[in-house]
C-alpha positions as CSV (number, residue, x, y, z in Angstrom):
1,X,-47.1,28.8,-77.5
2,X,-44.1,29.4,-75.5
3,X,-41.1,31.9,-76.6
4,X,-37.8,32.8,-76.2
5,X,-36.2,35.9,-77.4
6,X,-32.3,34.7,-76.6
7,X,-30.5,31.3,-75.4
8,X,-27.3,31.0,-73.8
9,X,-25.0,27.9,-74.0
10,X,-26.4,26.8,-70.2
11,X,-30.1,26.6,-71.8
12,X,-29.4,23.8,-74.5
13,X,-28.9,20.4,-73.7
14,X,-25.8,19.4,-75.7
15,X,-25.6,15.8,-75.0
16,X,-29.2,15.1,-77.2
17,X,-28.5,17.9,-79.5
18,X,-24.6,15.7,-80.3
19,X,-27.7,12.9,-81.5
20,X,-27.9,14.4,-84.5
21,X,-25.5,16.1,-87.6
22,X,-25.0,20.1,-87.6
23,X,-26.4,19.9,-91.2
24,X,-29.6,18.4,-90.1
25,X,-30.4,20.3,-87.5
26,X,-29.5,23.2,-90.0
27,X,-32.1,22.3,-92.1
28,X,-34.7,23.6,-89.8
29,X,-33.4,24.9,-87.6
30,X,-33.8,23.4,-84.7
31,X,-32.0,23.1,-80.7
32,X,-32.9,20.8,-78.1
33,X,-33.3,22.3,-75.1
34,X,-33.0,21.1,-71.3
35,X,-36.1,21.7,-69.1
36,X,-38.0,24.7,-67.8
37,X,-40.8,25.9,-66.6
38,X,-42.5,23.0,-66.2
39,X,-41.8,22.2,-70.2
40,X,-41.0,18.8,-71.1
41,X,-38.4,18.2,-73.4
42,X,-38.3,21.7,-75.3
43,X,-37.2,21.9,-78.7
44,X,-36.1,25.9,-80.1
45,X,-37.9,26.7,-83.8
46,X,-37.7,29.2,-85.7
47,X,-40.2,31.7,-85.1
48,X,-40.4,33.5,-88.8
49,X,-41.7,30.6,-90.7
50,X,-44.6,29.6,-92.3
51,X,-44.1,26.2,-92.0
52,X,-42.1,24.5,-88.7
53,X,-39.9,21.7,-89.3
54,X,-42.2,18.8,-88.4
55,X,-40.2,16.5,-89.8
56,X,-37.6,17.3,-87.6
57,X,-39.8,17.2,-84.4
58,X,-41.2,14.0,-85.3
59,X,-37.4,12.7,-85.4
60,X,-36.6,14.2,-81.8
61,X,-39.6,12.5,-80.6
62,X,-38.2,9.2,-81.5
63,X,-34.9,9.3,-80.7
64,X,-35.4,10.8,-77.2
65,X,-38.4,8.6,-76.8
66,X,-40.8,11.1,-74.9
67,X,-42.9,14.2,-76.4
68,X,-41.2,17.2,-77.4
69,X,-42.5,20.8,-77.1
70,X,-41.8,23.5,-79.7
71,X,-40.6,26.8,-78.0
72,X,-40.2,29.8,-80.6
73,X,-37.0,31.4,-81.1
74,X,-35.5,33.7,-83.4
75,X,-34.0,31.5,-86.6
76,X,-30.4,33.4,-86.3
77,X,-30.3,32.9,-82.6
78,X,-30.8,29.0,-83.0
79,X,-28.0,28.7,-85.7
80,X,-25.4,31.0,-83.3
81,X,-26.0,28.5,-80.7
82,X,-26.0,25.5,-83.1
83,X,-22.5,26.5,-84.3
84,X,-21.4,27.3,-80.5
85,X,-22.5,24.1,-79.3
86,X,-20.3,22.0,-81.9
87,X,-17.4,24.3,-82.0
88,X,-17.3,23.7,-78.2
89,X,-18.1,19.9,-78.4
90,X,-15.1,19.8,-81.5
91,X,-12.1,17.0,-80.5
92,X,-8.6,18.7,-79.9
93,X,-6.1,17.9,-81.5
94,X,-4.6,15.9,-79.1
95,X,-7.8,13.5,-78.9
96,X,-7.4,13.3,-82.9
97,X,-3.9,12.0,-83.1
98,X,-5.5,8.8,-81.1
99,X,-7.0,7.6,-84.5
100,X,-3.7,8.5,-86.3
101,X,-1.7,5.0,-86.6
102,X,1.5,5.0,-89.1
103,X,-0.6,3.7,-92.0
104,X,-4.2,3.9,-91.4
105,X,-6.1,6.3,-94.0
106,X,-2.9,8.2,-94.4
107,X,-3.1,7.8,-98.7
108,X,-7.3,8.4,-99.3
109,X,-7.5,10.6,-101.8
110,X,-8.4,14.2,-99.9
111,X,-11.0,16.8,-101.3
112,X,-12.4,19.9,-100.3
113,X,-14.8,20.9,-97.8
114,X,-17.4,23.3,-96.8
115,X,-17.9,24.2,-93.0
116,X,-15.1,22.3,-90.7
117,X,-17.6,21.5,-88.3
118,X,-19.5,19.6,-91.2
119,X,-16.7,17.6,-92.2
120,X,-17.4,13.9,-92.0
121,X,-14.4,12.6,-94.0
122,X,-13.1,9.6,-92.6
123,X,-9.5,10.3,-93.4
124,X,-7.6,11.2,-90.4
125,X,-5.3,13.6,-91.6
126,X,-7.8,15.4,-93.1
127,X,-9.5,15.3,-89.6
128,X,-6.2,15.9,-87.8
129,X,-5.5,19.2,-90.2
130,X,-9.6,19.7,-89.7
131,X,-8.7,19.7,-85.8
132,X,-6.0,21.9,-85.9
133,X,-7.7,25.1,-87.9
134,X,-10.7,24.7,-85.9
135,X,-9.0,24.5,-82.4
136,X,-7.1,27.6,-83.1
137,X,-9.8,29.4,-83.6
138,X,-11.3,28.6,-80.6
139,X,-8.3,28.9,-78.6
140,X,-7.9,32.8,-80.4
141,X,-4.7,31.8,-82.4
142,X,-3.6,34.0,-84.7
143,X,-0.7,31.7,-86.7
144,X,-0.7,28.1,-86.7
145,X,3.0,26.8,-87.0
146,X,3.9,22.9,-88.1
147,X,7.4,22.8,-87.6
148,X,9.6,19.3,-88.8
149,X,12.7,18.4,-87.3
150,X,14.4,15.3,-87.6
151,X,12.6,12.8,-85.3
152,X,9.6,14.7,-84.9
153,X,7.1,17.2,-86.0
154,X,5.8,20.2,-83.5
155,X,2.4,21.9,-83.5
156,X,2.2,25.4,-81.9
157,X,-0.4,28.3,-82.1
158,X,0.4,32.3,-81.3
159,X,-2.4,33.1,-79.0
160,X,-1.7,36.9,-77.6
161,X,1.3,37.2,-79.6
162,X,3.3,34.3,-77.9
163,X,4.1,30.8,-79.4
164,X,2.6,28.2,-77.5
165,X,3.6,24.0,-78.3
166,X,0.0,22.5,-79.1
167,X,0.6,18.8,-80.3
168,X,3.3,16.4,-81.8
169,X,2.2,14.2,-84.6
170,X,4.4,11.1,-85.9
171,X,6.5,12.1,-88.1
172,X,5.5,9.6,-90.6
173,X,1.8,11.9,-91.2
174,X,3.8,14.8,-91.8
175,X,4.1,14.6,-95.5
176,X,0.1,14.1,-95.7
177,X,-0.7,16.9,-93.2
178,X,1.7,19.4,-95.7
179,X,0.1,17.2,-98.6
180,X,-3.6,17.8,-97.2
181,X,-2.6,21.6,-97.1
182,X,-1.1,22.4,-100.4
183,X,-4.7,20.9,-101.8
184,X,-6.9,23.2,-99.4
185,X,-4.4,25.9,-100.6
186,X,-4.6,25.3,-104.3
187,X,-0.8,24.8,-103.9
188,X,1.4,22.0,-106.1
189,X,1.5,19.0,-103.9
190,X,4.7,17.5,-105.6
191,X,6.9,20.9,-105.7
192,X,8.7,20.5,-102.3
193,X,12.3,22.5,-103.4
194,X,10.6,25.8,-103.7
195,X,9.0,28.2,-101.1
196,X,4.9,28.4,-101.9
197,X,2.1,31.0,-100.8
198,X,-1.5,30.0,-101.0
199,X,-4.8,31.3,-99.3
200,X,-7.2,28.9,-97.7
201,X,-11.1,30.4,-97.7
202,X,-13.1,28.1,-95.3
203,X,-16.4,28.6,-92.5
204,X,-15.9,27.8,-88.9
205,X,-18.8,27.2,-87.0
206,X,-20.8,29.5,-89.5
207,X,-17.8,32.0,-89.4
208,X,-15.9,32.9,-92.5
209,X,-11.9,32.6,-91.7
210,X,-9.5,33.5,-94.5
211,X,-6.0,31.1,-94.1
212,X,-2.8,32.7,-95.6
213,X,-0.8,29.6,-96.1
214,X,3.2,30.0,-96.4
215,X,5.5,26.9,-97.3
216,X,9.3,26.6,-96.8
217,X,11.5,23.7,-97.2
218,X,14.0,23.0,-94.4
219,X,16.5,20.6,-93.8
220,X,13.6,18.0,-92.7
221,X,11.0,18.9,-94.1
222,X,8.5,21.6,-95.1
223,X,7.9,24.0,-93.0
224,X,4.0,25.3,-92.6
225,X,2.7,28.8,-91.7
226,X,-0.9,29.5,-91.7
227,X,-2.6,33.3,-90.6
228,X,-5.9,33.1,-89.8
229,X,-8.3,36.1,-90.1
230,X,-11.7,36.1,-89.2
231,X,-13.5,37.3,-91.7
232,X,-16.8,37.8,-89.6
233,X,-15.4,39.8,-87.0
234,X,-16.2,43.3,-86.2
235,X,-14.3,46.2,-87.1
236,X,-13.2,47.9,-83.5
237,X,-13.8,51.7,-83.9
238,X,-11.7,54.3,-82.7
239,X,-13.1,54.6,-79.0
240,X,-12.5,50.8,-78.5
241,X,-8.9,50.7,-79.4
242,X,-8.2,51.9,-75.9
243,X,-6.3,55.4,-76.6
244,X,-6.3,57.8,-73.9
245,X,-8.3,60.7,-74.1
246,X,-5.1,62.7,-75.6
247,X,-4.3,60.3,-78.3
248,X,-8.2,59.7,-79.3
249,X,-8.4,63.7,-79.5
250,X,-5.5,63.9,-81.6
251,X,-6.4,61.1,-84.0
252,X,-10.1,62.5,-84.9
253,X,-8.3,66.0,-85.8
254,X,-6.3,63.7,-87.9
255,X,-8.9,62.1,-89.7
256,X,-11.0,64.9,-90.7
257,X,-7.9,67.0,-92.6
258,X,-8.1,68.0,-95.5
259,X,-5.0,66.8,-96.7
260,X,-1.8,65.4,-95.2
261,X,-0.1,62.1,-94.6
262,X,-0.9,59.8,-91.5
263,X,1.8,57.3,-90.8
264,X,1.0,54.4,-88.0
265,X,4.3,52.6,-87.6
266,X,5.5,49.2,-85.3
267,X,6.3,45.6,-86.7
268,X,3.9,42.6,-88.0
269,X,1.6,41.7,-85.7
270,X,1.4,45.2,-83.6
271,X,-2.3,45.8,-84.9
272,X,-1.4,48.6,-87.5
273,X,-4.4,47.7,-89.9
274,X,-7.2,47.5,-87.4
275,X,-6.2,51.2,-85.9
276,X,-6.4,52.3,-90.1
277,X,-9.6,50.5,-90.0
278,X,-10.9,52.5,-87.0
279,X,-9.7,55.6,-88.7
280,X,-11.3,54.6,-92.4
281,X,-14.7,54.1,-89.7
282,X,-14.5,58.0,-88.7
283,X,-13.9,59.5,-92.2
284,X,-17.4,60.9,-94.0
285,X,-17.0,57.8,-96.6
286,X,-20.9,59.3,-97.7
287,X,-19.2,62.5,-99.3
288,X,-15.6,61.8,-100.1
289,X,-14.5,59.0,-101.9
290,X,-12.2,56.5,-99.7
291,X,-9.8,54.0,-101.7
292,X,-7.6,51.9,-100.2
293,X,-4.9,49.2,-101.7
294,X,-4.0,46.1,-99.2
295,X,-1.9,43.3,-98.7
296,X,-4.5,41.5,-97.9
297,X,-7.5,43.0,-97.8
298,X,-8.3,41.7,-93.9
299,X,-12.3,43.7,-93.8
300,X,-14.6,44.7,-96.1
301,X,-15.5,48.7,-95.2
302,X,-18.8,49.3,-96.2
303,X,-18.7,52.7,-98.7
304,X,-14.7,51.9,-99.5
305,X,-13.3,50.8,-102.8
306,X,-10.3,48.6,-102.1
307,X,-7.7,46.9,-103.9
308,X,-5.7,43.8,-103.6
309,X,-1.7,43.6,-103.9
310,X,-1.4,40.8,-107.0
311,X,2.8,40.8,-107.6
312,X,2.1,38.2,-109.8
313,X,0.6,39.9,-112.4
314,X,2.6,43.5,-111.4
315,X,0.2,44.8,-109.4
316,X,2.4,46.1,-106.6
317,X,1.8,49.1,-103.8
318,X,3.0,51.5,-106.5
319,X,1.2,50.8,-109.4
320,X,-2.0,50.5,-107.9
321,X,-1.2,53.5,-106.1
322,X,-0.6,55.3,-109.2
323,X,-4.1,53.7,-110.4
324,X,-6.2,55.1,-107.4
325,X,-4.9,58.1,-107.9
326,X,-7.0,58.5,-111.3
327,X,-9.9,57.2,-109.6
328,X,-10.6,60.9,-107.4
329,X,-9.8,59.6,-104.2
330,X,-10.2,62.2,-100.8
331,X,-9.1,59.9,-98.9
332,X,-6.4,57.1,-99.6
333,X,-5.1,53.9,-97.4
334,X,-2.0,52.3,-98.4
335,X,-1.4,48.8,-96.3
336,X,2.5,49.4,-96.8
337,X,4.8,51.9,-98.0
338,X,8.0,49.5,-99.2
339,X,9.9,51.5,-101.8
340,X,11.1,54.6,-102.2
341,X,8.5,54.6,-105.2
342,X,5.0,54.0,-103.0
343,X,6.9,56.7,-100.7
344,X,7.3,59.5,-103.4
345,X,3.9,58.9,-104.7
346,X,1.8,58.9,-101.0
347,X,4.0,62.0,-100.5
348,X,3.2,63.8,-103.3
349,X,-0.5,62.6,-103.6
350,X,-0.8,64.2,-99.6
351,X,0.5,67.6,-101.4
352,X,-2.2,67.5,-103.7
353,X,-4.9,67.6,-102.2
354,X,-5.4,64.2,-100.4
355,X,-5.4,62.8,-97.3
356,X,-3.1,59.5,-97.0
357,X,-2.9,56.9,-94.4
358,X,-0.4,54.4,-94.3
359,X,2.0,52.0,-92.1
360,X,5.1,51.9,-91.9
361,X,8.1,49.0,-90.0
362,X,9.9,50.9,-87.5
363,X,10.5,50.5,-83.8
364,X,8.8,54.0,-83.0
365,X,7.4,57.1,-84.1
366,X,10.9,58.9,-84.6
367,X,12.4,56.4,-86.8
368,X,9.9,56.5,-89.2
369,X,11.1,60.3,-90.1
370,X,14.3,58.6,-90.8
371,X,13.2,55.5,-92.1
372,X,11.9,57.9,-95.2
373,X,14.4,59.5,-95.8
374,X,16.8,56.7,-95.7
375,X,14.4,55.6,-98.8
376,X,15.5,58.8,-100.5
377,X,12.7,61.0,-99.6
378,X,14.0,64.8,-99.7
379,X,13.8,65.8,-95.9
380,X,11.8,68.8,-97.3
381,X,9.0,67.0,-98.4
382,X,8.5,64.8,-95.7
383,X,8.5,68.2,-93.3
384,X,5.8,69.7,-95.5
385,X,3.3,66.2,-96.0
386,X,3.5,64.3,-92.9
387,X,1.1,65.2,-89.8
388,X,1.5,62.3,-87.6
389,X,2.9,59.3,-86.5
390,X,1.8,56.6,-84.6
391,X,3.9,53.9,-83.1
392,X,2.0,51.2,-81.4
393,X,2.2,47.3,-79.4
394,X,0.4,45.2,-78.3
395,X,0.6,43.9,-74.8
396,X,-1.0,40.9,-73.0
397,X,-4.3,41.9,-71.1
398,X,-4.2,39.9,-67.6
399,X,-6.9,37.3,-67.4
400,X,-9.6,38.4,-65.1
401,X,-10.4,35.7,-63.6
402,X,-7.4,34.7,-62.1
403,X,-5.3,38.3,-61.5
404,X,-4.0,39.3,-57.9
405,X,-2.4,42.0,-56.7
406,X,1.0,42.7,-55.8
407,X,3.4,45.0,-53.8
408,X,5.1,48.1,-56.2
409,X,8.7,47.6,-56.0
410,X,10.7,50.0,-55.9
411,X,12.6,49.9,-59.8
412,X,8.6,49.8,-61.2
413,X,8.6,53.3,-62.0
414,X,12.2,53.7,-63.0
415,X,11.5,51.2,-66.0
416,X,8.9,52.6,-66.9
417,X,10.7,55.4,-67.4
418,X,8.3,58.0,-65.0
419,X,8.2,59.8,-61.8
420,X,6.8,57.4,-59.0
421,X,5.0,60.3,-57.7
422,X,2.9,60.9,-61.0
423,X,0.9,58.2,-59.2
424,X,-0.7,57.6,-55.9
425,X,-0.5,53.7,-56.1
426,X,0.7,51.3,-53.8
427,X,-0.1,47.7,-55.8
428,X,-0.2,46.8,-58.9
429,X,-1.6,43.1,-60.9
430,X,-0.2,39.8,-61.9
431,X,-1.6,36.7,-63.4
432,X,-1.2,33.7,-61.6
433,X,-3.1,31.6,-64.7
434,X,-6.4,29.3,-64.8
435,X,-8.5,27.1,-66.9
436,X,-9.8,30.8,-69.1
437,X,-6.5,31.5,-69.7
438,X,-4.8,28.4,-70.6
439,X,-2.7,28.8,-67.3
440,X,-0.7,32.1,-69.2
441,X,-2.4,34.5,-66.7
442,X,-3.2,36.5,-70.1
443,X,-6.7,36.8,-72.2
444,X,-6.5,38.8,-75.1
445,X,-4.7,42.0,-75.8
446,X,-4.7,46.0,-75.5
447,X,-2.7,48.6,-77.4
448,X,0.3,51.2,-75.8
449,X,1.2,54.3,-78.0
450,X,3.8,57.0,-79.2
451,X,1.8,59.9,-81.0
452,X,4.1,62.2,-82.7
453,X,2.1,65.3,-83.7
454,X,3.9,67.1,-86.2
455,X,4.6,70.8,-84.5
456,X,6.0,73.8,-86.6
457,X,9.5,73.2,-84.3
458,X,9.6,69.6,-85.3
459,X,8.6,70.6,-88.9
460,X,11.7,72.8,-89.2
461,X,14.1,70.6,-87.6
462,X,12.7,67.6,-90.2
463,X,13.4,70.1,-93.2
464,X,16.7,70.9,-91.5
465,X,17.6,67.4,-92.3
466,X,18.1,66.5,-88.2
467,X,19.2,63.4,-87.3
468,X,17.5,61.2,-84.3
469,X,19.2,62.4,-81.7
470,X,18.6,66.0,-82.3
471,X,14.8,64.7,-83.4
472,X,14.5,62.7,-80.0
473,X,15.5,65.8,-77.7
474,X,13.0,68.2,-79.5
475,X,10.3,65.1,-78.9
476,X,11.4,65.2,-75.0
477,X,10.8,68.9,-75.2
478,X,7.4,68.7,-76.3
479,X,6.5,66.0,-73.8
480,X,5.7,62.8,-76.3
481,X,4.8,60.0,-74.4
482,X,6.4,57.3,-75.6
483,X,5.3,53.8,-76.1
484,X,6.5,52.6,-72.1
485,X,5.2,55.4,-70.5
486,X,1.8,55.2,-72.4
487,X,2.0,52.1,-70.9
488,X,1.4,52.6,-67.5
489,X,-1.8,53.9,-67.4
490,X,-2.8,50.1,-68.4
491,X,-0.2,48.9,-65.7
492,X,-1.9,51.0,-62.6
493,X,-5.2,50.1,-64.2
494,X,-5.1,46.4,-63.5
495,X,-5.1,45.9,-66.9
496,X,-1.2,44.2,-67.9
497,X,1.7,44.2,-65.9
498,X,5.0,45.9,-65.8
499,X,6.8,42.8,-67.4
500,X,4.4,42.8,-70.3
501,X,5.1,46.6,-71.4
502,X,8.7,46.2,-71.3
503,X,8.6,42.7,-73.5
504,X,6.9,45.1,-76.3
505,X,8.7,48.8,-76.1
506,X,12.0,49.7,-76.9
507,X,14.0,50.6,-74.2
508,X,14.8,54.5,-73.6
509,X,13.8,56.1,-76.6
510,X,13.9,59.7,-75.7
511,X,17.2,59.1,-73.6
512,X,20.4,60.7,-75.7
């Protein structure tokens, strides 16, 4: 019997495995294959089972019309490939709104639905909206934006951070797209005065994605927001959040104090929870016991209690603070401090004993000393709890397969606020775009950072009640890199360019 260990996409022959439904071939499971090694129409099974799906193989061998031959594979590496195959073979949007006609289908009575990939409803809104959430995913959207005006209705996805137009349905589906969504959303479908929130919990292609729905009524319409998180990806760890050797120093001494607050700062968007997330990865969560309270809760952390934000019923970031803080925590995450309140209770739960990460809106690390105590925090107490701050973007990584280099110029360094002889480099990247990249010249996206470590000088000057300026000029003294500079260690490494950085970063922060 022959065996295969692993598949890739080029080994399965897609156009006979479209012959049949994902659920059936689920049932087995079981992948045609195209031709090797001399093996006639090969057909992956599982290679755990008692019993293969004969059933199954008795079906291929009458649809294709020829003999099949079993080759063993691992059961979870079938189903990966299963769910790749019809994620990549799932219509765009675009190709959807081709069965969309002004009337046709657009009042059927719409329920919900298990896997999107599994979704045979013959409604085509519901397979327009369908469409939509499955090719963001695969096109690494992070919002999905359905914006009415008055003649027409726009479709665009955030992929890397950047809105990008997708599709424009008529306008006459786009009270049974919003329709469609307040019922996936457990929203009310005839409330359309008042602004509504609603989560959406749905599988992709065998993924779990969680949808944060937000709905606002404009002048033409409603206007739709949804998040996506997926659920199933993995948690990046500290080394793979692309610190320099520095700033990855200075954040494991962070993590394994005793007591202290951690603050990582920057707006929505800037990957704030996922560098927490790294940091909750490094703490001993075997002897200490780690609590955290979210807004959402966007991973579960093996070995960590956490708590979700309900304002509904008054569960806010201070109550449930306050509740943790009865439960023995060591180690405490708060998703957002957004009151004076959570403030003065993280404070003084870092003074007694525990160690408290949280994140903070400002534009860098030096703000968010002000930011507290323009809360009301006594300068004195913020001097004696916090131990750093983090400021952090995200910036556009160029696309590899279509980047080319370029001549430095000579204002490169002076925006990036360093000394062109700190580096010995004569061209730097740009993207030109591709196919990969959706002609941005971008795939994906790395983090820049300001680390403020709390020094005794900076301590005293906090306590002294300092304002920025004075705080900025004692950071330019101690030789914090700030969120540009950090920057341009991915700029000379090929990595973004110079235009990138200085969309994200504020523009001379240390400069009085």
């Amino acid at each position: 019997m022959y065996s295969l260990p692993r598949l890739t996409y080029e080994q399965v022959d897609v156009e006979r495995t479209l012959m049949f439904s994902l659920p059936i071939l689920r049932q087995g499971p079981i992948l045609p294959l195209l031709a090797f090694d001399d093996l006639h129409c090969p057909v992956a099974v599982p290679d755990a089972v008692l019993e293969w799906p004969w059933e199954l193989l008795d079906d291929c061998r009458r649809i294709f019309g020829c003999e099949v031959q079993p080759v063993q594979v691992p059961k979870d590496v079938i189903l990966t490939s299963l769910n790749q195959v019809f994620d990549m073979s799932s219509a765009s949007a675009e190709q959807m709104l081709e069965d969309i006609s002004d009337s046709d289908g657009l009042s059927k009575e719409i329920e919900e639905i298990g896997d999107l990939l599994e979704s045979e409803d013959d409604a085509p809104v519901i397979r327009l909206v369908n469409t939509l959430i499955s090719q963001a995913m695969k096109d690494r959207a992070s919002d999905i934006h359905i914006e009415p005006f008055e003649k027409k209705v726009v479709v665009r996805f955030r992929i890397d951070g950047v809105l990008h137009s997708i599709v424009q349905p008529p306008k006459s589906v786009q009270n049974a797209m919003i329709s469609r969504i307040k019922v996936m959303a457990g929203l009310d479908i005839a409330e359309k005065r008042h602004p509504q929130d609603g989560r959406i919990g749905i599988r992709i292609a065998g993924r779990d994605v969680d949808v944060r729905v937000s709905i606002l009524p404009t002048a033409f319409g409603e206007r739709v927001v949804m998040r996506l998180l997926d659920r199933s990806a993995k948690i990046l760890t500290l080394p793979e959040l692309g610190m320099s050797s520095m700033q990855f120093s200075s954040m494991q001494e962070v993590v394994k104090m005793p007591h202290g607050i951690v603050l990582v700062t920057g707006p929505t968007g800037s990957g704030k929870s996922t560098t927490l997330y790294a940091a909750l990865m490094e703490v001993d969560r075997v002897n200490n016991n780690v609590m955290t309270i979210e807004d959402p809760i966007e991973y579960q952390v093996q070995g960590v209690g956490q708590m979700q934000v309900q304002p509904k019923i008054g569960l806010d970031f201070s109550s449930g603070l306050r509740s943790i803080l009865r439960q023995d925590p060591d180690i405490v995450m708060i998703g957002e401090i957004r009151d004076l309140e959570t403030a003065e209770i993280a404070i003084q739960a870092s003074l007694t004993g525990h160690l408290v990460f949280a994140t903070l809106h400002t534009n860098d690390a030096l703000s968010a000393i002000v930011r507290l105590q323009d809360m009301g925090v006594e300068p004195y107490l913020v001097a004696s709890s916090l131990m750093m701050v983090q400021a952090q973007r995200l910036v556009r990584r160029l696309c590899p397969h279509c980047k080319q280099t370029r001549a430095v110029r000579d204002d490169d360094w002076a925006v990036l606020e360093v000394s062109s002889d700190m580096y010995d480099c004569s061209e730097l990247f740009e993207g030109v775009g591709c196919e990969q990249c959706m002609h941005t010249g971008f795939i994906g996206r790395i983090a820049i950072y300001e680390m403020l470590n709390v020094s005794d000088a900076m301590r005293n000057a906090i306590h002294d009640g300092k304002g920025l300026p004075a705080l900025r000029r004692l950071a330019r003294k101690e030789a914090m890199v700030t969120l540009r500079q950090d920057g341009v260690r991915h700029v000379v490494a090929g990595m973004t360019t110079v235009e990138e950085v200085l969309r994200v970063s504020s523009e001379g922060v240390l400069e009085i």
